[in-house]
N, C-alpha and C positions, 0 to 999 in steps of 0.2 A: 492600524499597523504602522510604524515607525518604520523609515527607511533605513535602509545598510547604510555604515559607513565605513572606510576604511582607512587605515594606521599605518603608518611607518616602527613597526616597534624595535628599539633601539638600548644596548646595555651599556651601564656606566656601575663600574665596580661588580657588583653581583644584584643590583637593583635593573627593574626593564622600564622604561620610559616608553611615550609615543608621541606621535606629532602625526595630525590628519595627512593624508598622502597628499590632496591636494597642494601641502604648503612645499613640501620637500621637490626641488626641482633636481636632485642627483645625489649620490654620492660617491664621493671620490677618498683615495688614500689620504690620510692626513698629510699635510707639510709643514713647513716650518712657516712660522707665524711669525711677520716683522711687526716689532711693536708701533703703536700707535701714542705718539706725542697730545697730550692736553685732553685723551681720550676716557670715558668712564671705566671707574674701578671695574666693571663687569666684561668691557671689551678685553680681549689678548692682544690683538693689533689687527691687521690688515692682510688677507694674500688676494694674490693676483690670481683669478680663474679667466683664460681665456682672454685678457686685457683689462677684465673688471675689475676694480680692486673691490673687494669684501669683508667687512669689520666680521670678525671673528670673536665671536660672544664666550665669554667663559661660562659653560653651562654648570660645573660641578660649582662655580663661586652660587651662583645663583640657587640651587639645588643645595646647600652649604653641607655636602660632600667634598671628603678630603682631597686639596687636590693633588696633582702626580705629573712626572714629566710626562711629554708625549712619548708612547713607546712607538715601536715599528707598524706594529698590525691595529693603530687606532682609525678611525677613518672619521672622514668630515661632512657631515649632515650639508648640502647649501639648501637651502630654505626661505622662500618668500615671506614676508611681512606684507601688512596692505601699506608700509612705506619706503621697504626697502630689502634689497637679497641678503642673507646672513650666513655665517658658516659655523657649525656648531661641532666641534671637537667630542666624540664619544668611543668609548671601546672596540665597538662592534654596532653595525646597522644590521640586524637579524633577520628581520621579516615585515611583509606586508599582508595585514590580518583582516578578513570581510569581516566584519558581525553585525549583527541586529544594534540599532540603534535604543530598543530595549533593553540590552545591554548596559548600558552604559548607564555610572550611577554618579549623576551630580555630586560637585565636589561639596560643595557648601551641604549635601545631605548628612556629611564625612567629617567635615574638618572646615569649619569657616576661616574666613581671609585668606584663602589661595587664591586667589584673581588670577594668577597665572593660568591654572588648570581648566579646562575645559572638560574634563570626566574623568571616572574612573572605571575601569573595565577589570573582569578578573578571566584570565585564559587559564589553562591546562595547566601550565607553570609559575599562575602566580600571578599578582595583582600589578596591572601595568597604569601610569600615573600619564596622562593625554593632553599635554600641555598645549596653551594657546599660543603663539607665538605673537600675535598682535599687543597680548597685553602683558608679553617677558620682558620690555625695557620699559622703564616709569618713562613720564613726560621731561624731566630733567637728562636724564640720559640718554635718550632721542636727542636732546637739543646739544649737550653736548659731544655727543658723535654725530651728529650735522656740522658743527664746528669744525671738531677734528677732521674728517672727511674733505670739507672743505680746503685746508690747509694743503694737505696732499695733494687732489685734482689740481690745487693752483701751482702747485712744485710742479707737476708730470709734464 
């Protein structure tokens, strides 16, 4: 028997996305995103949670869904990485879902070269896509939002 796991499941446009609960450490209302100088095409910039500052990932660039301003009622995933907190701009945070580990159907069974995705689950409403966040920034773009990053810490 295969262990539960549980999701964060989250909407972007009329598609539901997930990210394991354990990566998701809150969500909060979106805010306004200052941009981020010398930073990857994938970042939007930087906000301040609490004194932290938080490269803020564009998830629709990455997903290459259309993207949209931020409206009023979008709110901001912040989310662990095993290198670093992130903040991930989406329409709505919906639910947190137990299932069967069973459930879940490798993505590579599906659709190869998604490295991002860690499974695919199908709920009530439709097939939810269970991204890994460890492997949503290539090796290049880590390094250079390590740079970027860096730049700012040394301004503050």
């Amino acid at each position: 028997m295969t262990e539960n796991i549980k999701i964060v499941v989250f909407s972007l446009d009329d598609r539901q996305y997930a990210l394991h609960l354990a990566t998701v450490e809150r969500v909060l209302s979106a805010v306004e995103v200052t941009p981020l100088p010398k930073a990857p095409e994938i970042v939007l910039g930087v906000v301040n949670v609490q004194g932290a500052i938080i490269p803020v990932v564009n998830i629709r660039r990455r997903f290459h869904i259309p993207e949209r301003e931020m409206q009023l009622g979008d709110q901001m995933l912040i989310a662990r990485t095993a290198r670093r907190v992130v903040g991930l701009i989406v329409d709505s945070a919906q639910s947190v879902v137990e299932l069967s580990g069973d459930n879940l159907i490798p993505p590579k069974d599906i659709v190869p070269g998604t490295s991002y995705l860690d499974g695919i689950v199908k709920l009530g409403d439709g097939i939810v896509l269970i991204h890994d966040l460890d492997r949503f920034l290539s090796l290049d773009e880590e390094q250079a939002l390590d740079t970027a990053l860096t730049k700012v810490n040394n301004t503050v």
